[in-house]
C-alpha positions in Angstrom: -11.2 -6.5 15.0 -9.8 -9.8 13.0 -13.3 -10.7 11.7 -15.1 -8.1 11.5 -12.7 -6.4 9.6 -12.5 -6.9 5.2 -9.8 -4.7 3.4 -11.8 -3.3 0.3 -10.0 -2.5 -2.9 -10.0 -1.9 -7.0 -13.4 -0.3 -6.7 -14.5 0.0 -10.7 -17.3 1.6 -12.3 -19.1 0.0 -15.2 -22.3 1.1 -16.5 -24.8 1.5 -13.3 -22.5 -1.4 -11.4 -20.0 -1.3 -9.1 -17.6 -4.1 -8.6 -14.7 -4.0 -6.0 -12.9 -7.1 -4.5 -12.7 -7.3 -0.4 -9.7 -9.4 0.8 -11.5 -11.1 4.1 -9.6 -12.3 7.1 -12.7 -15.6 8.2 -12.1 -17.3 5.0 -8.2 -17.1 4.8 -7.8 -14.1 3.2 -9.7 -15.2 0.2 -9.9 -12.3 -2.1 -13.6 -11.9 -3.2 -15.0 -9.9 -6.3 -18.2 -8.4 -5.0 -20.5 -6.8 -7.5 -24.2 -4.6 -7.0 -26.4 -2.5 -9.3 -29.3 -0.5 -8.9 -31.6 -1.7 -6.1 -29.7 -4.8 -5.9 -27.5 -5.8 -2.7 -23.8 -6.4 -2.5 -23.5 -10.4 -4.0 -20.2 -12.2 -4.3 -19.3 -12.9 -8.1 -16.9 -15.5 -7.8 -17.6 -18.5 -5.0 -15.3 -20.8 -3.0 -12.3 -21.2 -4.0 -12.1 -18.8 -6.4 -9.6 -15.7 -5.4 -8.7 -12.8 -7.5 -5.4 -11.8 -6.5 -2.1 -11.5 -8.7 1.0 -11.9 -7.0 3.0 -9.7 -10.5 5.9 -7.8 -8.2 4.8 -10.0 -5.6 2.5 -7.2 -4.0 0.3 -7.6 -6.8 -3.0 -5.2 -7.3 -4.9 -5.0 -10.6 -6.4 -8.6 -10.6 -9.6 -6.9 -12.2 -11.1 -5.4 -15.2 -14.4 -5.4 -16.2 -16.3 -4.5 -19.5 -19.9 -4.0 -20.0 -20.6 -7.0 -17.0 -17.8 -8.9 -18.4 -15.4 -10.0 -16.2 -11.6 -10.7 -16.5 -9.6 -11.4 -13.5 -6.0 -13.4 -12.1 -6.9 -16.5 -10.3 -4.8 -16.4 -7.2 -4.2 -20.5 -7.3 -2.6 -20.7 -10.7 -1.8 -17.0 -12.0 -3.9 -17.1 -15.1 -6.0 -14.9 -16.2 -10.2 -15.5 -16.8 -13.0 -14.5 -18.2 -16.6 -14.9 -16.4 -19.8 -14.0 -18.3 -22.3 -12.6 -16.1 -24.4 -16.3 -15.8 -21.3 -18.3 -16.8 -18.6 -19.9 -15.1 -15.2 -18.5 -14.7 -12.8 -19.7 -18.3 -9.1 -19.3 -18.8 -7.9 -17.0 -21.5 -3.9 -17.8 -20.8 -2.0 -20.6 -21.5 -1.0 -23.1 -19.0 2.1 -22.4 -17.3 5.3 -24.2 -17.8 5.1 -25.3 -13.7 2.8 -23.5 -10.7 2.5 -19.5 -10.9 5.3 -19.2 -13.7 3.1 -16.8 -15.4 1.8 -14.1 -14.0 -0.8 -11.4 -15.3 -1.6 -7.9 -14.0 -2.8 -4.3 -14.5 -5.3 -5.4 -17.3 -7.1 -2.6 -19.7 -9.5 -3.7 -21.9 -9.8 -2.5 -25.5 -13.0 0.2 -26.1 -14.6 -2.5 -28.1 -14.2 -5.1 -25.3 -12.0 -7.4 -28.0 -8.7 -7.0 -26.3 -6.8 -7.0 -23.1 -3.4 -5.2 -22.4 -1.4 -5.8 -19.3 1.8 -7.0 -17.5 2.4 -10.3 -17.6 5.6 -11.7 -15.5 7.7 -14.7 -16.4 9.3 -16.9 -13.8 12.1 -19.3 -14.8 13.9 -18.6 -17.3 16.3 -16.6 -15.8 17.5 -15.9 -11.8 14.8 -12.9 -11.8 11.2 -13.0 -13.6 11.0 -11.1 -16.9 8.5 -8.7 -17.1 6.9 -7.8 -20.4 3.6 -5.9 -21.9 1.1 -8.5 -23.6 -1.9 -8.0 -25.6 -4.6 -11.3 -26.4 -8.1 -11.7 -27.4 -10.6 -11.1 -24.6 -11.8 -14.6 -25.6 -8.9 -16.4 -25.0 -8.6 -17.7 -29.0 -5.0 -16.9 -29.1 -2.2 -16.7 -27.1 -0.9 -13.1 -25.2 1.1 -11.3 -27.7 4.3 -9.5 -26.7 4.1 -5.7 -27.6 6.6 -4.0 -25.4 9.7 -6.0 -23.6 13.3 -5.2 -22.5 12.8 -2.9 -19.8 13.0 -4.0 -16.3 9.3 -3.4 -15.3 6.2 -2.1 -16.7 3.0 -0.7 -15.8 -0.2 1.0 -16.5 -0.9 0.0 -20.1 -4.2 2.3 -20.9 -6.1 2.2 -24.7 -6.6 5.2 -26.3 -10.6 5.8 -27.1 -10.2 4.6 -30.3 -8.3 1.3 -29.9 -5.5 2.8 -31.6 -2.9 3.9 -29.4 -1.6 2.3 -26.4 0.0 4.2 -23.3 2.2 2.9 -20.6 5.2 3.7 -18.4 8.8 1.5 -18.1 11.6 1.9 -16.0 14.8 0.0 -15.2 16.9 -0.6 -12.2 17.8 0.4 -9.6 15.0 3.0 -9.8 11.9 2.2 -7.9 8.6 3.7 -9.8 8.3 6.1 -7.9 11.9 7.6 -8.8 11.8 7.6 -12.3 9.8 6.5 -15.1 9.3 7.0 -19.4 5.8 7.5 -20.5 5.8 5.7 -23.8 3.3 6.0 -26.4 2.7 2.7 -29.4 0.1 2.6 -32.2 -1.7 -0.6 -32.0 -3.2 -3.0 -34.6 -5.2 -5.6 -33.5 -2.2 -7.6 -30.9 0.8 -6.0 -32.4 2.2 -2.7 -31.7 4.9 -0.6 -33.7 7.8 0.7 -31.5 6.9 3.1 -29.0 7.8 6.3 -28.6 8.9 8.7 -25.4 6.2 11.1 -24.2 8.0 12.2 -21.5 9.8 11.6 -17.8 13.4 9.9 -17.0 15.8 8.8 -14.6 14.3 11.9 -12.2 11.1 11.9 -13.0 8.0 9.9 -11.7 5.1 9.4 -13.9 2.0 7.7 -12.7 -1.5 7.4 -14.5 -1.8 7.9 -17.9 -4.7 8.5 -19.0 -6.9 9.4 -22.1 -9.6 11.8 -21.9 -12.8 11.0 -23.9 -11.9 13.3 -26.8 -8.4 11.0 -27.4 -5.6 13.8 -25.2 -3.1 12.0 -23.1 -3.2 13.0 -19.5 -0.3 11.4 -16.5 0.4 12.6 -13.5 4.3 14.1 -12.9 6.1 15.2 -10.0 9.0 17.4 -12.3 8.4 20.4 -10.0 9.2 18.2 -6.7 5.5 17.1 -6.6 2.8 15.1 -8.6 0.6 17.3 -10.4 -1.4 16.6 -13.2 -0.5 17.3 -16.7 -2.2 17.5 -20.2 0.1 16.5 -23.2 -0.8 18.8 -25.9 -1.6 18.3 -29.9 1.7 20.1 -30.4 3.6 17.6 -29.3 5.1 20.5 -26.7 5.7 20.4 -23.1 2.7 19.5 -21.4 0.3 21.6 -19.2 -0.1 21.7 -15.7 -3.6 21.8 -15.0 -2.9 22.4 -11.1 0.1 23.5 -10.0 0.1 22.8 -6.8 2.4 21.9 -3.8 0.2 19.1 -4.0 0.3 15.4 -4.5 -1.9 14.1 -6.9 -0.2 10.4 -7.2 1.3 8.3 -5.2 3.6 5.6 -4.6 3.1 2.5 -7.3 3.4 -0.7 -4.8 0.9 -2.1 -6.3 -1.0 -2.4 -9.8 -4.7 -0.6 -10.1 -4.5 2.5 -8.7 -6.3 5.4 -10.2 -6.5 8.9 -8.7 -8.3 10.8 -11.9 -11.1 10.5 -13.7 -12.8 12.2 -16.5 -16.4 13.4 -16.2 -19.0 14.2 -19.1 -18.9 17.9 -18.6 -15.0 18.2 -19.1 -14.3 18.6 -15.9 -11.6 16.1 -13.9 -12.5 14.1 -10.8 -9.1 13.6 -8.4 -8.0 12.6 -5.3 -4.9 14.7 -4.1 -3.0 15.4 -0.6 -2.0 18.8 0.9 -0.6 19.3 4.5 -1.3 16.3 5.3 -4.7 16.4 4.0 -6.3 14.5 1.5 -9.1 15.7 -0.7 -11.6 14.5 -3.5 -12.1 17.5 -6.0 -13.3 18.6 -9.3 -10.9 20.1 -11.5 -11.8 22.5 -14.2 -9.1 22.1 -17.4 -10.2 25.2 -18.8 -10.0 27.8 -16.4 -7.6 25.9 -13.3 -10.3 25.9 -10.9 -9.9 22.9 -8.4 -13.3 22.8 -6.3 -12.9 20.4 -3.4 -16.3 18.2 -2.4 -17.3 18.2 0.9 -17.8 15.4 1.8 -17.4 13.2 5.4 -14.2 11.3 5.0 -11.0 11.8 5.6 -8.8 9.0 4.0 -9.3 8.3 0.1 -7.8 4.8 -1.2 -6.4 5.6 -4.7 -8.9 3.8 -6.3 -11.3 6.5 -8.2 -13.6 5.4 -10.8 -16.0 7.2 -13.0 -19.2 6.1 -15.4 -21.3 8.8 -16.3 -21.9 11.5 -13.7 -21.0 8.7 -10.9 -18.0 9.1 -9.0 -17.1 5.0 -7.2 -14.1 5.1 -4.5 -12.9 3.7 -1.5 -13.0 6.3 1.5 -13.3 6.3 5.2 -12.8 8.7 8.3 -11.4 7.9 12.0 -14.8 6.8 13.1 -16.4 5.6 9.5 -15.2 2.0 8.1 -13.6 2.0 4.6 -16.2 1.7 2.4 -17.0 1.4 -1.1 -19.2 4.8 -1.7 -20.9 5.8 -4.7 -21.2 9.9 -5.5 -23.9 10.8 -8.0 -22.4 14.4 -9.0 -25.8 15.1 -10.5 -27.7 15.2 -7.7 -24.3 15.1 -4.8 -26.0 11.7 -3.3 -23.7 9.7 -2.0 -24.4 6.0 -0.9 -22.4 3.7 0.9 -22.4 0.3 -0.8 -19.9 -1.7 1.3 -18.0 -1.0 5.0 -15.1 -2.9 5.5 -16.2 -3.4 9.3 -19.9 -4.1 10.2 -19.2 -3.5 13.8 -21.0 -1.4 16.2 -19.2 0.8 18.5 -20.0 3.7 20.9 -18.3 6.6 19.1 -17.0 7.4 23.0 -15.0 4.4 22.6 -12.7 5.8 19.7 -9.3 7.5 20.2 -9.8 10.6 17.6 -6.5 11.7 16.0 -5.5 15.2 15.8 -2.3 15.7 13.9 1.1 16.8 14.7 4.5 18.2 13.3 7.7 18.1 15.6 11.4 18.6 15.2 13.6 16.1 14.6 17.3 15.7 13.9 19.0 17.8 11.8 17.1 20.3 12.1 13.7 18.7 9.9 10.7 18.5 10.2 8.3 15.3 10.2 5.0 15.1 11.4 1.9 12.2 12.7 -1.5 11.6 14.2 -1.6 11.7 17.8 -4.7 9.3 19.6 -4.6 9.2 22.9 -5.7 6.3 25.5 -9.5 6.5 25.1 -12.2 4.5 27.1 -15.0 6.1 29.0 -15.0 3.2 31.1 -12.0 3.2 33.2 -10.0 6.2 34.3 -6.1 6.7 34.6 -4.9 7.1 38.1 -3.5 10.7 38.9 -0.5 12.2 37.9 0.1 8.8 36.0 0.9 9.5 32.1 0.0 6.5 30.0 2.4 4.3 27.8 3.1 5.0 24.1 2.8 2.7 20.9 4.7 4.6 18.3 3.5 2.9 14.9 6.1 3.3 12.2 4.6 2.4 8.7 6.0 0.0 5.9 7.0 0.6 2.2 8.7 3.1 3.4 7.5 5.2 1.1 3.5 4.9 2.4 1.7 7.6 4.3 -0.2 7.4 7.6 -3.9 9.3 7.4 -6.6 9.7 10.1 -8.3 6.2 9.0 -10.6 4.0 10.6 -8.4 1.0 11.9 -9.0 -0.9 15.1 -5.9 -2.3 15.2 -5.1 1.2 17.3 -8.5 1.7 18.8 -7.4 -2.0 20.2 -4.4 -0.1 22.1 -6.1 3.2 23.2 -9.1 1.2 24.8 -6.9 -0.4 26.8 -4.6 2.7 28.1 -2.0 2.9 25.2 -1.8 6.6 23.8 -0.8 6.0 20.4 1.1 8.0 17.5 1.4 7.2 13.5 4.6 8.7 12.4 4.8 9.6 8.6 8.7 10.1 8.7 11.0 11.1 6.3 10.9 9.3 3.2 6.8 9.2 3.9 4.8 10.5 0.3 2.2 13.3 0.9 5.0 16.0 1.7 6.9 16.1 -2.2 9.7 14.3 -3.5 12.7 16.1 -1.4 10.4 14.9 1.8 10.1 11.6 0.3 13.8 11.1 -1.0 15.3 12.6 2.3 15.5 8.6 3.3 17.6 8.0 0.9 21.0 6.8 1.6 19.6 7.6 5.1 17.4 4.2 5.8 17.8 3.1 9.5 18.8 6.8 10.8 16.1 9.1 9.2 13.1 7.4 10.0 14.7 5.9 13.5 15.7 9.6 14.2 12.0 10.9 13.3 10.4 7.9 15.5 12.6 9.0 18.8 11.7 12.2 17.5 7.7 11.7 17.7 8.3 10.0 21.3 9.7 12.5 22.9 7.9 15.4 21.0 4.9 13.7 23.3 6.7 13.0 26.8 7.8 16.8 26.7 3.8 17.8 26.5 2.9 15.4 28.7 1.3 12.8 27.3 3.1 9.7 27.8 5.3 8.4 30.7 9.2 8.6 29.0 9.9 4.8 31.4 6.9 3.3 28.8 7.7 4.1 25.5 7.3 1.2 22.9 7.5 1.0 19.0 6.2 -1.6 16.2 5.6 -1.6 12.7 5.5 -4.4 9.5 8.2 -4.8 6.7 10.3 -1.9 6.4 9.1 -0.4 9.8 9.9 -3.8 11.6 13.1 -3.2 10.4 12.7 0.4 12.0 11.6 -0.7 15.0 14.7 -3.4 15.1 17.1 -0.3 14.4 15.5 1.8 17.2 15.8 -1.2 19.7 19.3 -1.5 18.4 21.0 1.5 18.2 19.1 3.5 20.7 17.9 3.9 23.6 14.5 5.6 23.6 12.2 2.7 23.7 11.4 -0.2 26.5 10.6 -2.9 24.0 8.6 -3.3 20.9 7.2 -5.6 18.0 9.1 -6.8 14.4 6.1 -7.9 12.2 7.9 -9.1 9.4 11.1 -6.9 9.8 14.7 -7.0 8.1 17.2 -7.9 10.4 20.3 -7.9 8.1 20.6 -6.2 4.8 23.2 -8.6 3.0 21.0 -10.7 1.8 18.8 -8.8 0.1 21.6 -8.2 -2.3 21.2 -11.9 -3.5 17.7 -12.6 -2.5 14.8 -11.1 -2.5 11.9 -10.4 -5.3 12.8 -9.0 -8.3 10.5 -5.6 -7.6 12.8 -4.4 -4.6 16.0 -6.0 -6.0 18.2 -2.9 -5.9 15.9 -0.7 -3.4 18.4 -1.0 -0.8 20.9 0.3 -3.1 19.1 3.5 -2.8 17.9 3.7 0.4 21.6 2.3 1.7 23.8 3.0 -1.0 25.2 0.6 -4.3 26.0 -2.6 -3.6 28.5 -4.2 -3.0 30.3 -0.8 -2.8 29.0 0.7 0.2 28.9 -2.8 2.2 30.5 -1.7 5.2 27.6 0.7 4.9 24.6 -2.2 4.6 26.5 -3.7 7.7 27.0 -1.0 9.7 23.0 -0.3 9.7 21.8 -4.2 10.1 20.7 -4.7 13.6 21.5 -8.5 13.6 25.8 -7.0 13.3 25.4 -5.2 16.5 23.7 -7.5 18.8 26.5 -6.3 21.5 24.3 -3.1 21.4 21.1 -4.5 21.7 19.3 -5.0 25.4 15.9 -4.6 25.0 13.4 -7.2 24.9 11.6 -8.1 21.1 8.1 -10.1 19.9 9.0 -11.2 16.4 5.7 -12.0 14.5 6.8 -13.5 10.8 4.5 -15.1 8.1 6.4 -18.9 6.8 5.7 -18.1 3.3 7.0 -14.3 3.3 8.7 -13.6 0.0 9.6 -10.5 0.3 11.2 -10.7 3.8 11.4 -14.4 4.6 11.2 -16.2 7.7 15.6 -16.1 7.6 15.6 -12.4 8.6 13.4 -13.3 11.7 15.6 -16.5 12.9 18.7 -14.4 12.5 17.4 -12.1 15.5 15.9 -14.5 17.2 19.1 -16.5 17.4 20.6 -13.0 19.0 17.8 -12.6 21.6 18.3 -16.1 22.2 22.7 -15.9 22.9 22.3 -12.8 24.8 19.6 -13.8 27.3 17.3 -11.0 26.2 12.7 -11.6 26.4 11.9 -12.6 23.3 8.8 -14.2 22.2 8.7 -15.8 18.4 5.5 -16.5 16.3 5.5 -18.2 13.0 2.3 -17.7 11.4 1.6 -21.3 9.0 0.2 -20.1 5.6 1.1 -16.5 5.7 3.0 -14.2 3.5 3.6 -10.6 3.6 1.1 -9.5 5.5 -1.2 -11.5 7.8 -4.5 -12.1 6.2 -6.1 -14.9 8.4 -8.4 -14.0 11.3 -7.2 -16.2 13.3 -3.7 -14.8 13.0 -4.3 -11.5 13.0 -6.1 -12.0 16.5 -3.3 -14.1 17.3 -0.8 -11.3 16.9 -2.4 -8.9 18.4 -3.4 -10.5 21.3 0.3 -11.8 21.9 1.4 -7.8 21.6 -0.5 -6.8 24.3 0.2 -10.1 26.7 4.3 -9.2 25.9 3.7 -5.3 26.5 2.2 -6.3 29.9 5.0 -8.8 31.0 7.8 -6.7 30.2 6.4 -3.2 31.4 4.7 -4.9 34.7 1.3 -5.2 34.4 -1.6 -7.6 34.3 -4.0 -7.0 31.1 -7.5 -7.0 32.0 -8.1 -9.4 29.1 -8.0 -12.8 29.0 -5.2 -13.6 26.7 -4.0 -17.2 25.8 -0.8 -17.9 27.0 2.9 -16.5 25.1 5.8 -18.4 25.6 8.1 -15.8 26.3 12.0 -17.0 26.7 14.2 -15.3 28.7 12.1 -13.6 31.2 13.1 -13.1 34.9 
């Protein structure tokens, strides 16, 4: 699972390549740039030590852009941004920076004529929180970045018109996250400098994602102003724009990260897009003309929003419960599609794999919220009778992100071994509209702890899993879920923090500058409401916490640093409680080594087994767990 295993991302199209970068766990998380043509395998573009990753908003994506074989990518070492000729070796094109990682580039576009590159560049040190601008610079490096758009909090998606002329791009300001509200902003363009833009449309309520140009110079962006992202046309008249498919539909997503694309224009006219409905994502073909939304059918079940198109050729990232993520190529012409990369060359007895079905349960208040159910699965070994197996409610991060029916053997590593398991997309979860998704809002820590107890006992009452063996985990925002459930109720026997918040004050003086007054919506203003951000930290009411905990925390986590995950620990540790502590060396937000990733997992299942009473049938390497009689 930790080495077979490569996350694949930022799939582009150019010409009759493919390029993609695969983040892989047995060489420390390096991120590689792989590239392949016709006839030609998968070869790595960029050697040891070379890593394209951005850390821009600290979560970083967009490290790539390519232009007729010409590539441009963020070094992770140093931040810079470079330029690799197809037989040449990798050359700077920024500046150096003032001291390590001070300048930071991301979300690159280049110019049609492959001259220029636009994208976000982020400042460190000169002021308490980076500064975050636009930039335009010669593709050649001859001349420093040039500022074109600044003052706003945050930027993102700069896109060229076909002509060179224009330049498109959204802004927003605090305390709004992206997904919130943005301004769609429009500037003509003259080699690097740009007159003042002007507003195309969105605002404080309004999310816009993806602008876009079509090949005949119309602005497209995606919009969620009925309560969900559908895609829009802005029209010659300057006029309100055209939904091409209303829908209760989402056609974006999210923005944690830089790169993503979800539509794509084709030679005929038509629009390529990736959208979710009920839970269900889709690849389809949308006419403009006449509204009709054709869906492919095709054998996956989970899309990555990184569509690309050259030609009649469709490149994305897609998988199913039993297929890997893989980079696939889709020739529309002739409806071949080819896999060019899986994320895990493993070979598995499809026996072997827990298949998800989904579900939708009550929860408090009288909502809705809704999962995929896998249960324990290994043809192998049978469950004695009448004995119901133990649950592993998974709660996922951001918390914005959604849970589909993937391929991950992070859970198959749970339902071989007699874990049913359940992915909970709670409220405050994207796929279900903005009311769904902004139901967590001023709610964080009693929502989506309500819609997790919710999920748990939604399966004990049909029977399939034992109410005495209920367990949670999640990573960033749901280890701080799963340290609210172990707090402040009662539903669960134990569970794992893997990179959780503890306390909420100090993420009103210290964290990155991307989620710097997030908890201001998810909690409420600070420091106004800070009885609130008290009240909901589970480190302020250890006198309610009895329940064993395995903290799992990365020693260079930025976003939520090692400090949240001592604080608990010190709590475990004065009230007697089992408690096992693992600080990964090295490791950020996230776990990206092998080794650790094993590591974690293998110290999940050896804690599950000492504090529910049983021996696992693996050979694990010994946890030092404190406090356990």
């Amino acid at each position: 699972m930790a080495r077979a295993s490569v996350y694949l991302s930022e799939s582009l199209a150019d010409g009759d390549a493919t390029w993609w970068i695969e983040e892989r766990p047995d060489e420390g998380g390096r991120y590689v740039v792989m590239h392949t043509g016709p006839g030609t395998e998968p070869t790595d573009v960029l050697p040891t030590p070379w890593s394209a990753r951005t850390r821009v908003h600290e979560y970083g994506g967009g490290a790539i852009a390519v232009h007729e074989g010409v590539l441009f990518f963020t070094h992770d070492e140093d931040q810079r941004l470079y330029r690799k000729e197809p037989e040449g070796e990798p050359v700077s094109i920024t500046p150096a920076p003032p001291s390590p990682r001070a300048l930071r580039y991301a979300d690159m576009d280049v110019s049609p004529d492959g001259s220029l590159i636009a994208c976000v560049r982020e400042r460190h040190g000169a002021s308490e929180l980076p500064e975050n601008e636009l930039v335009v610079l010669p593709a050649d490096g001859s001349a420093k970045p040039t500022v074109v758009a600044s003052g706003r909090d945050f930027y993102a998606f700069p896109r060229w018109s076909p002509d060179g002329r224009r330049l498109a791009f959204i802004e927003w300001d605090f305390p709004r996250m992206p997904w919130d509200g943005t301004e769609l902003m429009v500037a003509e363009v003259s080699g690097t400098s740009a007159a003042p833009a002007r507003l195309v449309a969105g605002g404080p309520t309004e999310s816009i994602f993806q602008p876009a140009w079509s090949p005949d110079g119309r602005l497209h962006f995606i919009s969620d102003r009925t309560g969900w992202w559908n895609l829009y046309r802005q029209e010659d008249d300057g006029g309100e724009p055209t939904n091409l498919a209303p829908m209760d539909a989402e056609f974006g997503g999210p923005m944690w990260m830089f790169g993503y694309s979800s539509t794509v224009f084709l030679p005929d006219g038509r629009i390529a897009c990736l959208y979710r409905q009920g839970g269900v994502q889709h690849l389809a073909l949308l006419d403009p003309t006449t509204g009709e939304l054709l869906d492919l059918d095709l054998p996956f079940a989970s899309f990555e929003p990184y569509l690309r198109s050259s030609g009649d050729r469709l490149v994305f990232v897609a998988g199913a419960p039993t297929i890997p993520h893989q980079v696939v190529e889709l020739d529309l012409s002739t409806r071949a599609i080819e896999t060019v990369r899986a994320s895990d060359p493993v070979e598995l007895e499809e026996s072997r794999f827990a298949e998800p079905r989904p579900i939708e349960f009550p929860s408090a208040g009288g909502r809705r919220a809704y999962g995929y159910y896998y249960p324990p699965t290994n043809p192998d070994v049978v469950a004695p009778d009448g004995e119901r197996p133990p649950l592993l409610v998974r709660i996922h991060g951001g918390p914005t992100s959604e849970v589909t029916p993937e391929f991950d053997l992070a859970k198959q590593y749970f339902t071989s071994r007699g874990f049913a398991y359940v992915d909970v997309n709670y409220g405050g979860s994207t796929g279900y509209g903005r009311a769904f998704r902004e139901s967590l809002y001023g709610q964080w820590g009693v929502v989506d702890v309500e819609d997790a107890e919710a999920a748990a006992r939604y399966l004990v009452g049909e029977g399939l899993a034992d109410p005495d063996r209920l367990l949670i985990h999640g990573g960033s925002a749901g280890g701080w879920t799963t340290l609210c459930a172990l707090t402040f109720g009662d539903v669960f026997a134990t569970g794992t923090s893997y990179y959780g918040v503890s306390d909420l004050e100090p993420f009103a003086t210290f964290t990155h500058k991307f989620e710097f007054k997030y908890n201001d919506m998810l909690v409420g203003p600070w420091p106004e409401t800070s009885d609130l951000w008290a009240e909901r930290s589970p480190v302020r009411h250890t006198d309610r916490l009895s329940r064993g905990i395995l903290i799992l925390q990365g020693d260079e986590d930025e976003v939520v640093p090692p400090s949240q995950a001592d604080l608990i620990v010190e709590a475990l540790e004065a009230k007697g409680l089992p408690y096992a502590y693992l600080l990964f060396e090295g490791e950020q937000h996230g776990f990206r080594k092998a080794e650790n990733i094993q590591r974690s997992l293998e110290a999940e299942l050896a804690f599950y087994g000492a504090l529910l009473g049983f021996e696992p049938a693996d050979d694990l390497p010994p946890l030092d767990i404190r406090n356990l009689k």
